[in-house]
PDB file of N, H, CA, C and O in Angstrom:
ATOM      1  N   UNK A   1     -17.104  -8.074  40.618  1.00  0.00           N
ATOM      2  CA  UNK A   1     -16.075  -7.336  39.897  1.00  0.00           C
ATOM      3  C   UNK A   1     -14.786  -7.330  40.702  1.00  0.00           C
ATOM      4  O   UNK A   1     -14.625  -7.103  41.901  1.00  0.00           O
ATOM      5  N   UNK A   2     -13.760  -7.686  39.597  1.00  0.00           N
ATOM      6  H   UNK A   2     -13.891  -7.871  38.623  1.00  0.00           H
ATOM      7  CA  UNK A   2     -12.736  -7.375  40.787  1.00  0.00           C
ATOM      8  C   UNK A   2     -12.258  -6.286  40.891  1.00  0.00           C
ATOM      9  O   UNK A   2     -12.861  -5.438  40.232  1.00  0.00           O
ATOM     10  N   UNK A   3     -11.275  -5.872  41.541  1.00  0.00           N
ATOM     11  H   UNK A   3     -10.785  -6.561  42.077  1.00  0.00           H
ATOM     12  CA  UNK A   3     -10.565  -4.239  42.188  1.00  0.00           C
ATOM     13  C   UNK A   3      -9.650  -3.123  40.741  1.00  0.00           C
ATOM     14  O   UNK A   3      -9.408  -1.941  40.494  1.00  0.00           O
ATOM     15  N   UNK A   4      -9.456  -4.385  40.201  1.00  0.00           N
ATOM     16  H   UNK A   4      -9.653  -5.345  40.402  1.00  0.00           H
ATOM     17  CA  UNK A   4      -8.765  -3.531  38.462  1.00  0.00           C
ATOM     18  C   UNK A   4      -9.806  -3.485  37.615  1.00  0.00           C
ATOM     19  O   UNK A   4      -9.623  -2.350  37.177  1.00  0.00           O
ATOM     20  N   UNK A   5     -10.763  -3.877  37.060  1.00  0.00           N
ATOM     21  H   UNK A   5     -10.912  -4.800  37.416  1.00  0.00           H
ATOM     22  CA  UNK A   5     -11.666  -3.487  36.393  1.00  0.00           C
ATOM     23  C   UNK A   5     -12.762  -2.592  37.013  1.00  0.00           C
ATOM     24  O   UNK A   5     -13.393  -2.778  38.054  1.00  0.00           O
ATOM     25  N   UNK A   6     -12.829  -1.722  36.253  1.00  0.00           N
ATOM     26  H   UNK A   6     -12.317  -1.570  35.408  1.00  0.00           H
ATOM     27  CA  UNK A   6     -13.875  -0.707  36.227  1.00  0.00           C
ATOM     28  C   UNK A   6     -14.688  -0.174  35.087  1.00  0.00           C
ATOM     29  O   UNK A   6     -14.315  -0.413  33.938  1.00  0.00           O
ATOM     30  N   UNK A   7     -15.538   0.379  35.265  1.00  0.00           N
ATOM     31  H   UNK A   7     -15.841   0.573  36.198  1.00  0.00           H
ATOM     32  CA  UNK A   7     -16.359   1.285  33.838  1.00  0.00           C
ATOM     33  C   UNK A   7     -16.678   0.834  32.835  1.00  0.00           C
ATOM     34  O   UNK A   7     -16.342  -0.344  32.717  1.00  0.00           O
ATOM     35  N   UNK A   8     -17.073   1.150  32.213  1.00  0.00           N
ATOM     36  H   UNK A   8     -17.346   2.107  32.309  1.00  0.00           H
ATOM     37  CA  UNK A   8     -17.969  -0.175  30.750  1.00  0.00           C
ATOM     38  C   UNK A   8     -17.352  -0.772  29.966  1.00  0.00           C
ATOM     39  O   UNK A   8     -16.554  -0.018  29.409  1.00  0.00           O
ATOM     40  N   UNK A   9     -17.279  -2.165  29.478  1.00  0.00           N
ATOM     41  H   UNK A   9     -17.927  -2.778  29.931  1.00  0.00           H
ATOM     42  CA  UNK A   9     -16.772  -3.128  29.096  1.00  0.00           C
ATOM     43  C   UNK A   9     -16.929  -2.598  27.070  1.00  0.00           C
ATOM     44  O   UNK A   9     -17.937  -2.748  26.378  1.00  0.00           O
ATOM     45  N   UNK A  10     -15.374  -1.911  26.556  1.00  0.00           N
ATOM     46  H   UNK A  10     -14.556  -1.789  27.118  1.00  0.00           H
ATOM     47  CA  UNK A  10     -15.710  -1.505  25.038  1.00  0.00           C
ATOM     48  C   UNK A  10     -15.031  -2.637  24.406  1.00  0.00           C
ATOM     49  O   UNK A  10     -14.022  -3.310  24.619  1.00  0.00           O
ATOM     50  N   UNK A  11     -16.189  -2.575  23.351  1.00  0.00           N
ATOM     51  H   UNK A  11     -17.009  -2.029  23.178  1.00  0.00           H
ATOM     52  CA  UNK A  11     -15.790  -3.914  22.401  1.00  0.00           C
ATOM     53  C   UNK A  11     -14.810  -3.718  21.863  1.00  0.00           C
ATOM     54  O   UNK A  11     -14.354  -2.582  21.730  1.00  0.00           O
ATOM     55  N   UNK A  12     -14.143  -4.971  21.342  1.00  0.00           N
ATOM     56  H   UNK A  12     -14.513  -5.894  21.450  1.00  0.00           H
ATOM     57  CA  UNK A  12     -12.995  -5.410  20.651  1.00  0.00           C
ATOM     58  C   UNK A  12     -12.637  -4.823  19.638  1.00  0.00           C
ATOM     59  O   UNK A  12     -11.584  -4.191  19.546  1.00  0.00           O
ATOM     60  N   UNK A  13     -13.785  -5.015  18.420  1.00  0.00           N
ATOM     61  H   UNK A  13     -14.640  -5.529  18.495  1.00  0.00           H
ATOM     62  CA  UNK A  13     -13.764  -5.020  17.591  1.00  0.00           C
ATOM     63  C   UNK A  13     -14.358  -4.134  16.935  1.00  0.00           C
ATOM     64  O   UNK A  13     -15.446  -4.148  17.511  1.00  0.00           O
ATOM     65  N   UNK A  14     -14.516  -2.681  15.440  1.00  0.00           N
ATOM     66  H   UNK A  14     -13.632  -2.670  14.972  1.00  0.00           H
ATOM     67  CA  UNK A  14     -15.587  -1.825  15.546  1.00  0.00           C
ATOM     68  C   UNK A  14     -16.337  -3.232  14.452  1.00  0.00           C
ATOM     69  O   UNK A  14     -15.902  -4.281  13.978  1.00  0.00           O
ATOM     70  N   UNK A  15     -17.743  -2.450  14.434  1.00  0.00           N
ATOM     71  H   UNK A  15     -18.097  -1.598  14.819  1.00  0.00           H
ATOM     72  CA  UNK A  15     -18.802  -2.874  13.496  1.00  0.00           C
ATOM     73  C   UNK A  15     -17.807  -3.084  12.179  1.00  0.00           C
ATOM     74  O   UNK A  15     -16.791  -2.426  12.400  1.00  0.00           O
ATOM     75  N   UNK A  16     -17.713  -3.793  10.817  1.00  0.00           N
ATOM     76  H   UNK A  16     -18.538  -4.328  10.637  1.00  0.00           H
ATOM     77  CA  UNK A  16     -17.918  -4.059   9.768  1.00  0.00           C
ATOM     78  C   UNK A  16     -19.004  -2.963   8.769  1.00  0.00           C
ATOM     79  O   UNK A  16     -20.223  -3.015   8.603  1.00  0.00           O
ATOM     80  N   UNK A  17     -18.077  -2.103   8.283  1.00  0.00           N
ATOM     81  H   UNK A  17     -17.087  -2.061   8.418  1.00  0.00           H
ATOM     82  CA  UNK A  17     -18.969  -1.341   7.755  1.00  0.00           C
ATOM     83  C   UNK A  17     -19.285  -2.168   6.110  1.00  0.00           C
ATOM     84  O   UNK A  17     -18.590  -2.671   5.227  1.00  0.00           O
ATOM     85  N   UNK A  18     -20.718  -1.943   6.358  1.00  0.00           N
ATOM     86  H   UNK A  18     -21.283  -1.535   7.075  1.00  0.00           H
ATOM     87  CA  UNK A  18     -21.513  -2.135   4.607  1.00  0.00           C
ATOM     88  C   UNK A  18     -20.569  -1.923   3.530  1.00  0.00           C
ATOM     89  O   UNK A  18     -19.740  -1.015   3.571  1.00  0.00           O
ATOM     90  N   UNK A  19     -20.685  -2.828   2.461  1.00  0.00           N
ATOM     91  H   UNK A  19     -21.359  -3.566   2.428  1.00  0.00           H
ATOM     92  CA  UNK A  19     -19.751  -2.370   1.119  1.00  0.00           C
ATOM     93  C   UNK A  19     -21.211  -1.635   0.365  1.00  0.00           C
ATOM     94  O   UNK A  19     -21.169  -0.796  -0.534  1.00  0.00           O
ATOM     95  N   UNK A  20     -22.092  -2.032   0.808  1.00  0.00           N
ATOM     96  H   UNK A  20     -22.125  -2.714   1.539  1.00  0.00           H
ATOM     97  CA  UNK A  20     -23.303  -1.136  -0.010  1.00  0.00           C
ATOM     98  C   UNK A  20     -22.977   0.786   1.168  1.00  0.00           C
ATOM     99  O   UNK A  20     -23.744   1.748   1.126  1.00  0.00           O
ATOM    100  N   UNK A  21     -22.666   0.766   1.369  1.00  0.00           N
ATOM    101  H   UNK A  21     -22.043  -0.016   1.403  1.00  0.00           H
ATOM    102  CA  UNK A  21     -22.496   2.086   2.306  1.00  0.00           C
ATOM    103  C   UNK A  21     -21.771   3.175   1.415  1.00  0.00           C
ATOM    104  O   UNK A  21     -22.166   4.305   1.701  1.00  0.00           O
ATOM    105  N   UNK A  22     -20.802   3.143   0.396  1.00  0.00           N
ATOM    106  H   UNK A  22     -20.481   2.224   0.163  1.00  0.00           H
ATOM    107  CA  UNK A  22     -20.099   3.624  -0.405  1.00  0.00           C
ATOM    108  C   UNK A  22     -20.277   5.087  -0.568  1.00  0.00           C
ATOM    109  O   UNK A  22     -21.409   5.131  -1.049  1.00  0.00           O
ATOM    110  N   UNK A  23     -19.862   6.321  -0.466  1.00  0.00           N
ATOM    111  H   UNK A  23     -18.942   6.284  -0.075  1.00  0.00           H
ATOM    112  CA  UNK A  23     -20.352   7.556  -0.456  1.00  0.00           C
ATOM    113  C   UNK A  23     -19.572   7.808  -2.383  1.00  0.00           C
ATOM    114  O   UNK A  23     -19.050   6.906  -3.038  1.00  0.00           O
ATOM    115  N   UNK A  24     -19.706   8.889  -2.718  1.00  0.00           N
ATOM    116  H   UNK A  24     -20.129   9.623  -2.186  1.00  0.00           H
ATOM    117  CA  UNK A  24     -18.977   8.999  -3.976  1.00  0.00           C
ATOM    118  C   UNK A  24     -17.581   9.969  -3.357  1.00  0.00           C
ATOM    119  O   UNK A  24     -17.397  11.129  -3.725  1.00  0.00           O
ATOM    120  N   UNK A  25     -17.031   9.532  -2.756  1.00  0.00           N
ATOM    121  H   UNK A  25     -17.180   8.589  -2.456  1.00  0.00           H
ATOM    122  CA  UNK A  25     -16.019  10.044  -2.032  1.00  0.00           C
ATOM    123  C   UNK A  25     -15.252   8.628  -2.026  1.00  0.00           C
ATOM    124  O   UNK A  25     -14.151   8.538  -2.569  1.00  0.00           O
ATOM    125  N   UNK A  26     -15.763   7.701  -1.499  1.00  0.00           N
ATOM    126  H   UNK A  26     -16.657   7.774  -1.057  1.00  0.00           H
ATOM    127  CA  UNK A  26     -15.143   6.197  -1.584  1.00  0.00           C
ATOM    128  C   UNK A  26     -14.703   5.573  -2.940  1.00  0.00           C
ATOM    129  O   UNK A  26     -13.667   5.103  -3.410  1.00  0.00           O
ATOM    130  N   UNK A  27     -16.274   5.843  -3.438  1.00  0.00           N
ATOM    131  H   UNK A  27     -17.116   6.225  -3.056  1.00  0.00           H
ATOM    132  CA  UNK A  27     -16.035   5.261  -5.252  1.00  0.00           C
ATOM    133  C   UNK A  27     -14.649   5.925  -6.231  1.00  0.00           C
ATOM    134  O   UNK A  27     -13.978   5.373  -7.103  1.00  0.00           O
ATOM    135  N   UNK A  28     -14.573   7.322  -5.662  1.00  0.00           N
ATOM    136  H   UNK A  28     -15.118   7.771  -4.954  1.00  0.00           H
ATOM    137  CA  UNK A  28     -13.958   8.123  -6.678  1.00  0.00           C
ATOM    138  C   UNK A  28     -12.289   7.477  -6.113  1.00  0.00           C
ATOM    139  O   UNK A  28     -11.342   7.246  -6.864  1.00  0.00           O
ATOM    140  N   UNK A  29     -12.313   7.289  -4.566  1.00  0.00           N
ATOM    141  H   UNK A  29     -13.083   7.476  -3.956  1.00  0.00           H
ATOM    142  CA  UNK A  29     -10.865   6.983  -4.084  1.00  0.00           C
ATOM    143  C   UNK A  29     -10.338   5.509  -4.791  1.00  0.00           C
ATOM    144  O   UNK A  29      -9.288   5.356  -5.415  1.00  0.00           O
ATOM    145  N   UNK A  30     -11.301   4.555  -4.527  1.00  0.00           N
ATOM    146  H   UNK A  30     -12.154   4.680  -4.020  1.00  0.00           H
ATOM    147  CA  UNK A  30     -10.919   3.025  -4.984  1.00  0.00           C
ATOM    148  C   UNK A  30     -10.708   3.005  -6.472  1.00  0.00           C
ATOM    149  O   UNK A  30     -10.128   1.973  -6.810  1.00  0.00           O
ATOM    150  N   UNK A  31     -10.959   3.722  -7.360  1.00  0.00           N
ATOM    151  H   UNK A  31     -11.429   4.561  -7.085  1.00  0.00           H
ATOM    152  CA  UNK A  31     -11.065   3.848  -8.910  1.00  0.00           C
ATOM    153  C   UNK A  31      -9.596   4.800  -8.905  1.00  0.00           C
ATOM    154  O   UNK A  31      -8.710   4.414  -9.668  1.00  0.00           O
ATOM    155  N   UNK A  32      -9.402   5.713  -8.275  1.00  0.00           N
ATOM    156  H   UNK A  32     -10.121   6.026  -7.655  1.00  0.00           H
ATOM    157  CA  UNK A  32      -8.118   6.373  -8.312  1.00  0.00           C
ATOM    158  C   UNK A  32      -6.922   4.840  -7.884  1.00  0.00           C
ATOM    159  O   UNK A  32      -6.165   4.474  -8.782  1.00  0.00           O
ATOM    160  N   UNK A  33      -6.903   4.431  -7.134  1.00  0.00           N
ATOM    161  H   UNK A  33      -7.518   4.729  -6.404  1.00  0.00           H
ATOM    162  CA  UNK A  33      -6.059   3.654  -6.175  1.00  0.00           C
ATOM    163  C   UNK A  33      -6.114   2.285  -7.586  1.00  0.00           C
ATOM    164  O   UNK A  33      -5.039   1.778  -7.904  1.00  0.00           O
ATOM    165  N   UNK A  34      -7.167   1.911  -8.165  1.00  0.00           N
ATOM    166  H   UNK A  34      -8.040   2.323  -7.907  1.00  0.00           H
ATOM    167  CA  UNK A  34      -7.160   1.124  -9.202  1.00  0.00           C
ATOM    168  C   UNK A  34      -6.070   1.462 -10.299  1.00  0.00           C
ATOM    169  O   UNK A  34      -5.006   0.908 -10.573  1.00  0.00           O
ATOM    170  N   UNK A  35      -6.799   2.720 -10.902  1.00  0.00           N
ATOM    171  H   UNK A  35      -7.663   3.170 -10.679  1.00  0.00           H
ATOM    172  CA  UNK A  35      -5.620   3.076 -11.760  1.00  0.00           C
ATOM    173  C   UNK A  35      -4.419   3.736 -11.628  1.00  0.00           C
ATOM    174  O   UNK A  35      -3.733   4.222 -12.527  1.00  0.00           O
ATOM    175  N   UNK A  36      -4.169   3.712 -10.170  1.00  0.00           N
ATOM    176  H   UNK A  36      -4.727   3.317  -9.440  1.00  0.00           H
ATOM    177  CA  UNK A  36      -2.601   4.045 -10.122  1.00  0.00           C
ATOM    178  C   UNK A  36      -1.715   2.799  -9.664  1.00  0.00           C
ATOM    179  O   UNK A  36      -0.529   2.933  -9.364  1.00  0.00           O
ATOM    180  N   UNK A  37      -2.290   1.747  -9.638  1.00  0.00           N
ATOM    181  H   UNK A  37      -3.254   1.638  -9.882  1.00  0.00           H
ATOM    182  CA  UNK A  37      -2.318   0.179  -9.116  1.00  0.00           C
ATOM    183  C   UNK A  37      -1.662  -0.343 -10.898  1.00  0.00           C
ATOM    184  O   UNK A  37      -0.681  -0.972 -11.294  1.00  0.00           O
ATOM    185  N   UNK A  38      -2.564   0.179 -11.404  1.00  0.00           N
ATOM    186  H   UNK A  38      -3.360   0.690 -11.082  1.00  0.00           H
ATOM    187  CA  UNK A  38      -2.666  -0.180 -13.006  1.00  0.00           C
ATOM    188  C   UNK A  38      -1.536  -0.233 -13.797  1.00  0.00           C
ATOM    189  O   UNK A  38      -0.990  -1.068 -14.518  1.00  0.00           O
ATOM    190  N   UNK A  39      -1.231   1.603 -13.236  1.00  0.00           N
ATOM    191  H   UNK A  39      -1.674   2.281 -12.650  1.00  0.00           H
ATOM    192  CA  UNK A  39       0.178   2.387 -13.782  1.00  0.00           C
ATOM    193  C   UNK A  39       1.180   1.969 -13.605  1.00  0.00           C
ATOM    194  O   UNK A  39       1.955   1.840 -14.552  1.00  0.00           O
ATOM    195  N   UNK A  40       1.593   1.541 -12.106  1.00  0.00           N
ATOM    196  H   UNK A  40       0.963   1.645 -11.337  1.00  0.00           H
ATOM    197  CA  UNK A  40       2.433   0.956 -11.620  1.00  0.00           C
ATOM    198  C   UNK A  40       2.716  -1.067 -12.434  1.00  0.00           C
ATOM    199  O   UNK A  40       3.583  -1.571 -13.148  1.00  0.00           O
ATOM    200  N   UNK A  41       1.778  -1.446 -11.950  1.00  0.00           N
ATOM    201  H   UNK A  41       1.074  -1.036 -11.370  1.00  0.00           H
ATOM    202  CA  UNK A  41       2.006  -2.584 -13.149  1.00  0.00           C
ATOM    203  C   UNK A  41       2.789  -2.575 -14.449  1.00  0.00           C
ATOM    204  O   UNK A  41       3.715  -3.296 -14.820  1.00  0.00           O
ATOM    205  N   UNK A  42       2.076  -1.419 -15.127  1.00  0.00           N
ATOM    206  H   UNK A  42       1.323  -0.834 -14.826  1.00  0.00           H
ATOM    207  CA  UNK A  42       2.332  -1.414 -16.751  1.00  0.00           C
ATOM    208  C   UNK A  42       3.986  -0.992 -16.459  1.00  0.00           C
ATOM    209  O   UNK A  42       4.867  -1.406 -17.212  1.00  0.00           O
ATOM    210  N   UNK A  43       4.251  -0.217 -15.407  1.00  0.00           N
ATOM    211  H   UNK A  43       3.535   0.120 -14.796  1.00  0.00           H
ATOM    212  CA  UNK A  43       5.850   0.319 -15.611  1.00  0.00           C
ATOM    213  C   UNK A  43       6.342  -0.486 -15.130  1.00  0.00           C
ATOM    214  O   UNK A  43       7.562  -0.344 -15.216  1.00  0.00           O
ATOM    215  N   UNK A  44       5.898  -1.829 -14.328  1.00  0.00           N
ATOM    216  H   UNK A  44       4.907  -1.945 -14.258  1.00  0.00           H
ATOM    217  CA  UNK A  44       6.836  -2.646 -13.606  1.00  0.00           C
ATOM    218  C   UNK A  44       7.354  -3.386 -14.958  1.00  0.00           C
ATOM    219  O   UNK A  44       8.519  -3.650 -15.258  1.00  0.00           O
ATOM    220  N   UNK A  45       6.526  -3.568 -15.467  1.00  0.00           N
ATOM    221  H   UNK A  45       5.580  -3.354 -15.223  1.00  0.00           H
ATOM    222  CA  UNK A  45       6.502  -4.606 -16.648  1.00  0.00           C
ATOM    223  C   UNK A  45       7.343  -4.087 -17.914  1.00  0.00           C
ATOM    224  O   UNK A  45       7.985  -4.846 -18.641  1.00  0.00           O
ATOM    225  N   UNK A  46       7.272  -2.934 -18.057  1.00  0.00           N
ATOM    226  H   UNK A  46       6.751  -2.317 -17.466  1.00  0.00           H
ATOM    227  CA  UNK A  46       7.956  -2.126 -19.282  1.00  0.00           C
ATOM    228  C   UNK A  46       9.549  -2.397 -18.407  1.00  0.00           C
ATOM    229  O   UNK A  46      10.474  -2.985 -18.967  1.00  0.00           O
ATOM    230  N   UNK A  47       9.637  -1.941 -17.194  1.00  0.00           N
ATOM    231  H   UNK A  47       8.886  -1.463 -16.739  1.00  0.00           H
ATOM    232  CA  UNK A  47      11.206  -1.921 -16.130  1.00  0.00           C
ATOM    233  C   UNK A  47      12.181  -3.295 -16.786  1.00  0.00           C
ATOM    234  O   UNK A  47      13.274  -3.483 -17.320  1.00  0.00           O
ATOM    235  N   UNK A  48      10.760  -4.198 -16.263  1.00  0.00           N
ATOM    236  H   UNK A  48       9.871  -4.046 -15.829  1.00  0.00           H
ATOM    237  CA  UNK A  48      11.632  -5.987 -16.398  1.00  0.00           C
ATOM    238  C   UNK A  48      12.234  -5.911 -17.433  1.00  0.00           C
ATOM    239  O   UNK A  48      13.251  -6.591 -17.572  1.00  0.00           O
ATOM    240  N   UNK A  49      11.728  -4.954 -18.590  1.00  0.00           N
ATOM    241  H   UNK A  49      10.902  -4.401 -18.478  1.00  0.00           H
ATOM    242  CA  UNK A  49      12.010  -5.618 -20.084  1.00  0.00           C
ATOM    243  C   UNK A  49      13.728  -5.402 -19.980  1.00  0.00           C
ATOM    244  O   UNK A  49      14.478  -6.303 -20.354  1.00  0.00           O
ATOM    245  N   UNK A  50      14.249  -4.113 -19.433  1.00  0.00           N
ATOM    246  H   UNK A  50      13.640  -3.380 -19.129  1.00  0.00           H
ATOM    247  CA  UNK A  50      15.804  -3.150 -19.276  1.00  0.00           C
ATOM    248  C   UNK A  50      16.461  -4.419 -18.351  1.00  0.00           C
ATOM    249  O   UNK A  50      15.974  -5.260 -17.595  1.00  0.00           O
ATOM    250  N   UNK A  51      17.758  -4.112 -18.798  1.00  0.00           N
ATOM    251  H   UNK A  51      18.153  -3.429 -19.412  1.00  0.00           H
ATOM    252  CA  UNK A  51      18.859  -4.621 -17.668  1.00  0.00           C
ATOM    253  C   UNK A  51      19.271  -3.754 -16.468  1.00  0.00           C
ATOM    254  O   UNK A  51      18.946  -2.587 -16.254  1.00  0.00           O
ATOM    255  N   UNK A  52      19.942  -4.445 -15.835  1.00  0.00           N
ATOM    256  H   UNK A  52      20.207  -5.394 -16.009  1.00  0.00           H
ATOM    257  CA  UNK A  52      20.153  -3.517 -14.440  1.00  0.00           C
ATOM    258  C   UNK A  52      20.785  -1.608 -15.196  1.00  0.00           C
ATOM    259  O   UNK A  52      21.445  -1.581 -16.235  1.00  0.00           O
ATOM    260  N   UNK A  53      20.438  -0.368 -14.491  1.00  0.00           N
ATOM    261  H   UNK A  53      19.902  -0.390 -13.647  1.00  0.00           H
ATOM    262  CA  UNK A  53      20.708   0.676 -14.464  1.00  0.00           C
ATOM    263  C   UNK A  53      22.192   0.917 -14.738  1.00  0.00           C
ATOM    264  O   UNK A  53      22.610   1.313 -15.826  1.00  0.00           O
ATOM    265  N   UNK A  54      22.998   0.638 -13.626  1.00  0.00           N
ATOM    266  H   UNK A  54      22.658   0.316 -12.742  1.00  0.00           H
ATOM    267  CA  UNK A  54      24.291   0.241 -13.380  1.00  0.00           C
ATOM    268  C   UNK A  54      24.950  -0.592 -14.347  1.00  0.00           C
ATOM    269  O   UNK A  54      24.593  -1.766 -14.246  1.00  0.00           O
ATOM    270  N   UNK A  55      25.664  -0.406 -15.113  1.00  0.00           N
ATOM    271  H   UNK A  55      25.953   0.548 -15.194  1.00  0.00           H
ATOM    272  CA  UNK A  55      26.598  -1.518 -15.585  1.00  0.00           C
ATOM    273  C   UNK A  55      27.858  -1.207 -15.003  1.00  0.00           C
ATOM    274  O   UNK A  55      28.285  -0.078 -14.762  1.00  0.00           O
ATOM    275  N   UNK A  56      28.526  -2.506 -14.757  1.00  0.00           N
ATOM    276  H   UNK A  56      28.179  -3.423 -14.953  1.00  0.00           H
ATOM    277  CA  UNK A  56      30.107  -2.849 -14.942  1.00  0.00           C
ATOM    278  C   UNK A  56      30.294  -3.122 -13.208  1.00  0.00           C
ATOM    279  O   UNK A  56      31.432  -3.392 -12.822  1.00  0.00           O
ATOM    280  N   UNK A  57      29.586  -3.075 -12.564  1.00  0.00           N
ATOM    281  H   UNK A  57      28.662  -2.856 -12.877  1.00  0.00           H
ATOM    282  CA  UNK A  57      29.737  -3.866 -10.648  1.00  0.00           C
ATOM    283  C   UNK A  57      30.274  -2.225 -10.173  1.00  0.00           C
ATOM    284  O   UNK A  57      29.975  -1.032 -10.191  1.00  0.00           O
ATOM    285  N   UNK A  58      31.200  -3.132  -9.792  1.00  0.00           N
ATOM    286  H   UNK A  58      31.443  -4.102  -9.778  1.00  0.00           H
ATOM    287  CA  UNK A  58      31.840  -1.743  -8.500  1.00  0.00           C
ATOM    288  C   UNK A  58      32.731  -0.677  -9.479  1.00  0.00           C
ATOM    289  O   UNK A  58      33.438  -0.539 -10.477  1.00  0.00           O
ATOM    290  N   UNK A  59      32.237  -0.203  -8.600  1.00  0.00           N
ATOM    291  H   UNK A  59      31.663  -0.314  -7.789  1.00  0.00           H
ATOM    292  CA  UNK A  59      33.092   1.380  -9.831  1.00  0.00           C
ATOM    293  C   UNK A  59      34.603   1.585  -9.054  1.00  0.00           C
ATOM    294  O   UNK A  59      34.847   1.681  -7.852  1.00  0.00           O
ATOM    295  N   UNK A  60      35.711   1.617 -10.492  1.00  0.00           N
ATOM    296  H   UNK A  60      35.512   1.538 -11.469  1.00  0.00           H
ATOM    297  CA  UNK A  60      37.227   1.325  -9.484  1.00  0.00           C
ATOM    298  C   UNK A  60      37.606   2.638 -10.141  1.00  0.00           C
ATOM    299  O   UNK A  60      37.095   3.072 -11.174  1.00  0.00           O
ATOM    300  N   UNK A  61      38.585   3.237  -9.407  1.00  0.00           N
ATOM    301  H   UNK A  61      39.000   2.884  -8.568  1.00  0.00           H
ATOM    302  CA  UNK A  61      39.011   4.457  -9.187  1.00  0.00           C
ATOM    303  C   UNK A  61      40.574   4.434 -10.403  1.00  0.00           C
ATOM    304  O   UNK A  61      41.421   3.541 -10.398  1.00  0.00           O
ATOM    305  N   UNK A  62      40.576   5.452 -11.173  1.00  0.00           N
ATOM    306  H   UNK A  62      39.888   6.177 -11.177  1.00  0.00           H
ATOM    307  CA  UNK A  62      41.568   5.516 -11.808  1.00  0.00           C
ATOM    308  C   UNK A  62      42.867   5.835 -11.477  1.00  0.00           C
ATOM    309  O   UNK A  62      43.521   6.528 -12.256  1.00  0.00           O
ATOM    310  N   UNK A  63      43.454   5.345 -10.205  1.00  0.00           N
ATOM    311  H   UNK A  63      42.922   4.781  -9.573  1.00  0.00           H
ATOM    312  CA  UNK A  63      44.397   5.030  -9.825  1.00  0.00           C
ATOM    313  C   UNK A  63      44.883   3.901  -9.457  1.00  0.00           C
ATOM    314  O   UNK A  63      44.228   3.147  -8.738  1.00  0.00           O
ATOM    315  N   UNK A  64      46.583   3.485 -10.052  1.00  0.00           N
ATOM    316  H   UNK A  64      47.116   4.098 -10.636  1.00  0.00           H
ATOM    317  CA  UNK A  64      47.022   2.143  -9.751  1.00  0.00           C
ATOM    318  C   UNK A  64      47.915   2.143  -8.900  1.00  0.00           C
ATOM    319  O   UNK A  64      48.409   1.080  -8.523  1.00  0.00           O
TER     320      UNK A  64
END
């Protein structure tokens, strides 16, 4: 051993947890996260249909 290492060698990496492991705490989160995944889609898509918010560019001041 050399003079900088000491004390037990912790792995890299943790374990890979099971997709069979699932508690109903997990199920209920990934099904939430689905359909707010969902929501977001459907409004991206309804958004595209509109033109930009803003019309007319830079906003000029009513003085000449």
């Amino acid at each position: 051993m050399s003079g900088r290492q000491g004390g037990k060698l912790k792995p890299l990496k943790k374990a890979k947890k099971d997709v069979g492991d699932l508690d109903e705490d997990d199920i209920a989160f990934k099904k939430k996260k689905a359909e707010e995944a969902k929501k977001l889609k459907e409004m991206q898509a309804k958004a595209s249909g509109k033109g930009p918010l803003l019309g007319g560019g830079i906003k000029k001041s009513g003085k000449k």
